[in-house]
C-alpha positions in Angstrom: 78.3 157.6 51.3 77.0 159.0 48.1 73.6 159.6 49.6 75.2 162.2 52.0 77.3 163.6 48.7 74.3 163.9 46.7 72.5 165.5 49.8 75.1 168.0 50.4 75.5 168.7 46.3 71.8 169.4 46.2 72.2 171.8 49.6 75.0 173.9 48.8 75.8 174.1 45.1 72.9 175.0 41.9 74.0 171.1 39.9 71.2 169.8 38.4 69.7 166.4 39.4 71.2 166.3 42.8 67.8 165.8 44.5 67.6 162.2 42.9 70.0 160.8 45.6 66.9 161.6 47.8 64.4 159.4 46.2 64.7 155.7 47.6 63.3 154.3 44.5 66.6 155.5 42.3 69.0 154.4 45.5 67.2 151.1 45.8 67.4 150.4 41.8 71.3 151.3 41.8 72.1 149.1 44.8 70.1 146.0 42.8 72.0 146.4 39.6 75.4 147.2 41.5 75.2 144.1 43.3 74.5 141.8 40.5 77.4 143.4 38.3 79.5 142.9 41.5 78.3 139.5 41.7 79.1 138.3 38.5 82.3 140.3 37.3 84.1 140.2 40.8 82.6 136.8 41.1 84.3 134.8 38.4 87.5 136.8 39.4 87.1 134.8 43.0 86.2 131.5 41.9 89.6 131.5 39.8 91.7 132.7 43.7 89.9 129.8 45.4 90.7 127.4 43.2 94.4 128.7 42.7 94.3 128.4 46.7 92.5 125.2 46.6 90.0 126.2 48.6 87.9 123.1 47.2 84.5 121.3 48.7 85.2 118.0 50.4 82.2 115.5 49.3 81.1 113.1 51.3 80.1 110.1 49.6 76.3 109.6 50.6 75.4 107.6 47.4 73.2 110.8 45.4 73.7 110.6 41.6 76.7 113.2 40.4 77.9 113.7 43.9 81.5 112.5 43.4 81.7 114.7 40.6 81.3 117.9 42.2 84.3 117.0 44.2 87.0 120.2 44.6 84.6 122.6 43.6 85.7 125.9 45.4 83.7 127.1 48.3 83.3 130.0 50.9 81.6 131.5 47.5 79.4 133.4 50.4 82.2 135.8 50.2 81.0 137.0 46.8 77.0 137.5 48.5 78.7 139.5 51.5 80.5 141.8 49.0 77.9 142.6 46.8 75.4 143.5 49.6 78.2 145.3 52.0 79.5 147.5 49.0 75.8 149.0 47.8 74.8 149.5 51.1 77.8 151.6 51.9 77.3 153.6 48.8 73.2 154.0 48.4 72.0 153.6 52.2 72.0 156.2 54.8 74.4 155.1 57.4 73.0 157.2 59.8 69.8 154.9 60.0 69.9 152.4 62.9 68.4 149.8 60.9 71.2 149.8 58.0 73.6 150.1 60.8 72.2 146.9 62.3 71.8 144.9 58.7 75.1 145.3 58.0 76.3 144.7 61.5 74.4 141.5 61.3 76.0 140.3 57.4 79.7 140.7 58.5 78.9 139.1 62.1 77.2 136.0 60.8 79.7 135.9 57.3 82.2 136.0 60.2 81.2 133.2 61.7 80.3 130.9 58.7 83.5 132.1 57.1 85.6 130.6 60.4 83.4 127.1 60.0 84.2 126.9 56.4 88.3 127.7 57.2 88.1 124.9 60.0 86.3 122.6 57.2 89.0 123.3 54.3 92.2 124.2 56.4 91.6 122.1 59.5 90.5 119.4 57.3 87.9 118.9 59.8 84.5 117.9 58.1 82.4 119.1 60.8 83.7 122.3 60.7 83.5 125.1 63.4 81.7 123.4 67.2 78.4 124.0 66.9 78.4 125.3 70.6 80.6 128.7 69.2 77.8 128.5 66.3 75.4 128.9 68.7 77.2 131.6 70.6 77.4 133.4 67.8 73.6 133.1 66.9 73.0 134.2 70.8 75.5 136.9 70.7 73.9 138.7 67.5 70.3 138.1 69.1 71.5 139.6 72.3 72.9 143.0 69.6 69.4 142.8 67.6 67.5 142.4 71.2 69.8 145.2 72.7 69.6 147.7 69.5 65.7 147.7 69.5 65.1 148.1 73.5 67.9 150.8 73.9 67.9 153.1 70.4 66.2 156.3 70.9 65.6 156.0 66.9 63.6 152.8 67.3 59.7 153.0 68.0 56.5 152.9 66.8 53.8 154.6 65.2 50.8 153.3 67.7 47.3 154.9 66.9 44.8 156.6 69.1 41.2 156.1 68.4 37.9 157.6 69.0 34.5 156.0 68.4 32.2 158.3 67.4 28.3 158.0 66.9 26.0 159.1 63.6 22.5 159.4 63.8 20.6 159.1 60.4 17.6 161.6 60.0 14.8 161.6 58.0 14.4 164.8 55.6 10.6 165.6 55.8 10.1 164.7 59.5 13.5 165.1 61.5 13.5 162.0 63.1 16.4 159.5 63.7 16.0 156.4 61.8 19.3 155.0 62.5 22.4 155.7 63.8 26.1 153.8 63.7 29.1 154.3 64.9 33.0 154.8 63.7 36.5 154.6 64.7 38.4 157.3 63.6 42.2 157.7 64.1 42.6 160.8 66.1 45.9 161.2 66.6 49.1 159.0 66.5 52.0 158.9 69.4 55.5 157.4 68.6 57.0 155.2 71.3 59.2 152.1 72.2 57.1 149.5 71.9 57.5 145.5 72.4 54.8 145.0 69.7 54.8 142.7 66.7 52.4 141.9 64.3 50.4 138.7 64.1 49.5 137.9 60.4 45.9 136.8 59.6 44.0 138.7 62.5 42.8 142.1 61.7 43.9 144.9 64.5 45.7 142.4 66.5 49.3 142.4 67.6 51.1 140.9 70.4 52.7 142.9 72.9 55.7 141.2 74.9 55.0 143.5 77.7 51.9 141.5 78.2 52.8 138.4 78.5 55.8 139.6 81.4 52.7 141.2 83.5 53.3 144.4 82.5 56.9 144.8 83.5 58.9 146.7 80.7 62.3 145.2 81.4 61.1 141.7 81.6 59.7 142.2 78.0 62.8 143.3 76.4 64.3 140.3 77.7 61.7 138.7 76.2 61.8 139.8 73.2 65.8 139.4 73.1 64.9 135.1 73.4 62.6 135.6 71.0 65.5 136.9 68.7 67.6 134.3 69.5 65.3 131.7 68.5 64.2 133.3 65.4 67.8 134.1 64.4 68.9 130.5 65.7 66.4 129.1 64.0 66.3 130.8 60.3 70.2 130.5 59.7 70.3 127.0 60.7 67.1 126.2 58.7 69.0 127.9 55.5 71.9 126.0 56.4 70.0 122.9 56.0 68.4 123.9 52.7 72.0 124.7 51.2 72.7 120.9 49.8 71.6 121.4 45.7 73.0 123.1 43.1 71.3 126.8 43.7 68.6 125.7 46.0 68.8 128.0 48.8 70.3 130.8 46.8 67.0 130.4 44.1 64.4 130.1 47.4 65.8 133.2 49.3 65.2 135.8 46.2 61.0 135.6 46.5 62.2 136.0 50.6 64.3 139.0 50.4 62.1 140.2 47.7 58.4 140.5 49.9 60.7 141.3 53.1 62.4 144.4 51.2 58.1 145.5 50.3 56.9 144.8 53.9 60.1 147.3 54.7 59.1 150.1 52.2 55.2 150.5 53.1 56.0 149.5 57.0 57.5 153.2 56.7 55.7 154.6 54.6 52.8 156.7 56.9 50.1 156.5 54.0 50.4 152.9 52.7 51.1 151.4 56.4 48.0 153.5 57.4 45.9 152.6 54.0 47.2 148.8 54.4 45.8 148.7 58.3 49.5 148.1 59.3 52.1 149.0 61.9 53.7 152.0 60.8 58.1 151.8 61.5 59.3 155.6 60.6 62.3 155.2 58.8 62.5 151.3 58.3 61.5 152.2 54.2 65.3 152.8 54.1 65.3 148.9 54.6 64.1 148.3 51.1 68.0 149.5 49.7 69.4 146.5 51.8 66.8 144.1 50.8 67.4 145.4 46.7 71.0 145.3 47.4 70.8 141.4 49.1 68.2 140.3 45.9 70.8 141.0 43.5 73.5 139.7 45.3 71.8 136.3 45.3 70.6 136.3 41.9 74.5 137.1 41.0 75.4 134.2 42.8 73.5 132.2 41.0 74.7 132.9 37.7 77.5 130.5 39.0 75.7 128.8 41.8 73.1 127.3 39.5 73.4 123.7 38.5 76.5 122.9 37.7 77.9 125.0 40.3 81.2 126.4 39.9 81.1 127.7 43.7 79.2 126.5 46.7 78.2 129.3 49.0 79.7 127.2 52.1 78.7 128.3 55.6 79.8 131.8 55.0 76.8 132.1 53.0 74.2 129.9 54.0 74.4 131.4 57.8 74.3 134.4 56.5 71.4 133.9 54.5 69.5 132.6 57.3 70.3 134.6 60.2 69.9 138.2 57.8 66.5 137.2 56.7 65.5 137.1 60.4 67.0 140.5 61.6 65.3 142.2 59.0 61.6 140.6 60.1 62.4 141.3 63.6 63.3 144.5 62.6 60.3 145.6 60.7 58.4 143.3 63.6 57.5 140.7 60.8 59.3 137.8 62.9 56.0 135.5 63.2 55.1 135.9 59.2 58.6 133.8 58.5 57.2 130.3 59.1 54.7 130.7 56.3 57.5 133.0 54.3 60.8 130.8 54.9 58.2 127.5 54.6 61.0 125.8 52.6 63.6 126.3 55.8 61.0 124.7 58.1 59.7 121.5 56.1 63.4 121.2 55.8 64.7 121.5 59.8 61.4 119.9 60.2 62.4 117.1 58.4 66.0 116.7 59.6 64.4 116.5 63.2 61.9 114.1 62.4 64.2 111.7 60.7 66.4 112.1 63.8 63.9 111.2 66.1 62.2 108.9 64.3 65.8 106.7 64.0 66.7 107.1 68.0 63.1 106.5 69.1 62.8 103.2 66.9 66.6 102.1 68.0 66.2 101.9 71.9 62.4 100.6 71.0 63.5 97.9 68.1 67.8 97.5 68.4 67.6 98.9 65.2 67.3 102.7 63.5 64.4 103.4 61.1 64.0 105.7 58.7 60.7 108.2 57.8 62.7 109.6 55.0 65.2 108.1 52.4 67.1 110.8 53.6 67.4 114.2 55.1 67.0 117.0 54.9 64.2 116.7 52.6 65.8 117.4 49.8 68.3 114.8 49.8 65.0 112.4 49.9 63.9 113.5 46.2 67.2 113.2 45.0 67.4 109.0 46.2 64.1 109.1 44.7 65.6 109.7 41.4 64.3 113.4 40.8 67.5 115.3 38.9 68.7 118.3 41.4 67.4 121.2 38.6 63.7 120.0 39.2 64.3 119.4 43.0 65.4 123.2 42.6 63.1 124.8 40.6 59.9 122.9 42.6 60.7 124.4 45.4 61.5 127.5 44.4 58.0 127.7 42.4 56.8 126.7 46.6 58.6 129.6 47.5 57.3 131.9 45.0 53.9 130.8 46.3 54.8 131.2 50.1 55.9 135.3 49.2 52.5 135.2 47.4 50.8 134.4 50.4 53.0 136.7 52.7 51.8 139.5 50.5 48.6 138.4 50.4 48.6 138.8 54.6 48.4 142.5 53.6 44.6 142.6 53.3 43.8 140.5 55.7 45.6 142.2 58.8 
């Protein structure tokens, strides 16, 4: 909204300082420091209408130290992340650009869903909340709308570049003759087109092309590539949702996440760095980097109260959100196989849930009797019957995840 009113200000009348709403750098800085004052001013303001509503946390007793405690502590708190990203957006981002239309398509879908879990949970009274079938739907539906938006939008292609080797022949001054000679590819032009390409991280001038592995067949890839969506989406949002279960753990991990994602966004469409960086150049995705600023400081607003002791869980409205935003925004800037070394925590912790499952059924039919890999799972549950307090459990693995984005980033050079 008040990029197109600073647009047409700086167009039709002689104000001063109306070209600033042009520079993604000031849009980006006003949607991270809007979102954190939304976060924590609007935030408190909530926490006091879910608790007058008793919208309170039901706590299973699974024998963790301070567990009880946190009994009736208000939750759906993923309301106050949806806000504070939805309302910056509107205001600094060009809602003309597909990719902000598809982000925020993407937040209210998947708040939409987690929100209807956490109403079946608190309402219903029913501890397993909303059928994980529909959850799945819902994940499959929204992959089906990323898979859909990317195949069929005019606005959505590529940068790919054309090369030509050419050959230089090293001549000696005094004599003329050739005494060596090499050759060079040079980018000679570049062609914009629809594309089923992704990058791969760690192999220099690689990518993968979907269309490949269909035989050539341009329909067949964009189906494809809308499974592919579906499992990344699938897969992120319920990893995060398995992450959620300490005091500001998810909410602390995500930050470095969004962080590096929002970067990858700005020089994917940025024609100099993408080409300086060896990388696949997205025109327009740089206007990602305003969601990704606006997302960062709606997590670390959260936090102010989600941090240990929390005075609001996030619920499913937030943790699914979390999860299944952080992969439309890779598959959007075609980042989707970088997230198992980025979102590392979400995977040793599905990874673990699944082991400990499998472990238990295999060694039940085998012995009559369940064993156990784990203490417990997800993996962080395990520290905590260990006798590690939840802040260290917290900040450990957010220091892991610090290190992951380092070594996202790092990526950069290598490609």
């Amino acid at each position: 909204m008040l990029y197109r009113l600073f647009e047409y200000l700086n167009e039709n009348t002689d104000l001063p300082g109306m070209r600033i709403g042009e520079y993604i750098s000031f849009r980006s800085a006003a949607a991270i420091i809007l979102s954190l004052l939304i976060a924590i001013v609007f935030g408190k303001r909530i926490i006091r209408f879910l608790k007058s509503k008793q919208i309170g946390e039901d706590i299973r007793d699974l024998g963790l130290e301070g567990q009880l405690q946190k009994k009736g502590t208000p939750t759906m708190g993923g309301i106050i992340i949806i806000l504070a990203v939805i309302i910056p957006v509107l205001l600094f981002g060009d809602l003309q650009n597909v990719y902000i239309r598809l982000m925020l398509i993407s937040t209210l879908w998947l708040g939409f869903i987690g929100g209807l879990d956490d109403f079946i949970k608190v309402f219903r009274h029913k501890k397993e909340g909303l059928n994980g079938r529909f959850k799945i739907v819902g994940q499959v539906g929204l992959g089906i709308i990323v898979g859909a938006t990317m195949w069929l939008s005019d606005d959505i292609v590529i940068h790919e570049k054309n090369f030509e080797t050419k050959h230089y022949n090293i001549t000696d001054v005094q004599t003329g003759e050739v005494v060596s000679s090499y050759k060079e590819k040079q980018v000679i032009s570049t062609i914009a087109e629809k594309s089923t390409k992704t990058s791969i991280p760690f192999f220099k001038d690689t990518m993968l092309d979907y269309k490949r592995l269909t035989g050539g067949n341009d329909t067949l890839a964009w189906v494809l590539y809308m499974v592919m969506a579906i499992f990344v989406i699938t897969a992120v949002s319920n990893g995060a949702n398995l992450t959620d279960g300490i005091d500001g753990l998810l909410t602390g991990v995500s930050v470095p996440i969004v962080l590096v994602l929002g970067i990858l966004a700005y020089l994917s469409g940025h024609i100099i760095y993408s080409d300086y960086l060896n990388i696949m150049y997205i025109p327009d995705s740089g206007e990602l980097i305003v969601f990704a600023a606006a997302f960062a400081g709606a997590l670390i607003g959260f936090l102010w109260y989600n941090s240990f002791p929390a005075q609001i869980f996030m619920g499913d409205t937030g943790s699914l959100t979390i999860g299944g935003v952080i992969a439309v925004f890779a598959l959007c800037i075609r980042k989707e196989l970088l997230l198992p070394l980025l979102c590392g925590v979400f995977l040793v912790e599905a990874v673990s849930v699944m082991l400990q499952v499998g472990y238990f059924k295999y060694t039940k039919r085998k012995y009559g009797e369940g064993r156990r890999i784990l203490l417990m799972s997800p993996l962080h549950h395990h520290y905590q019957k260990k006798g590690v307090f939840e802040t260290k459990i917290m900040m450990r693995f957010f220091i892991i995840s610090l290190l992951l984005a380092a070594l996202t980033l790092i990526t950069l050079k290598i490609q």
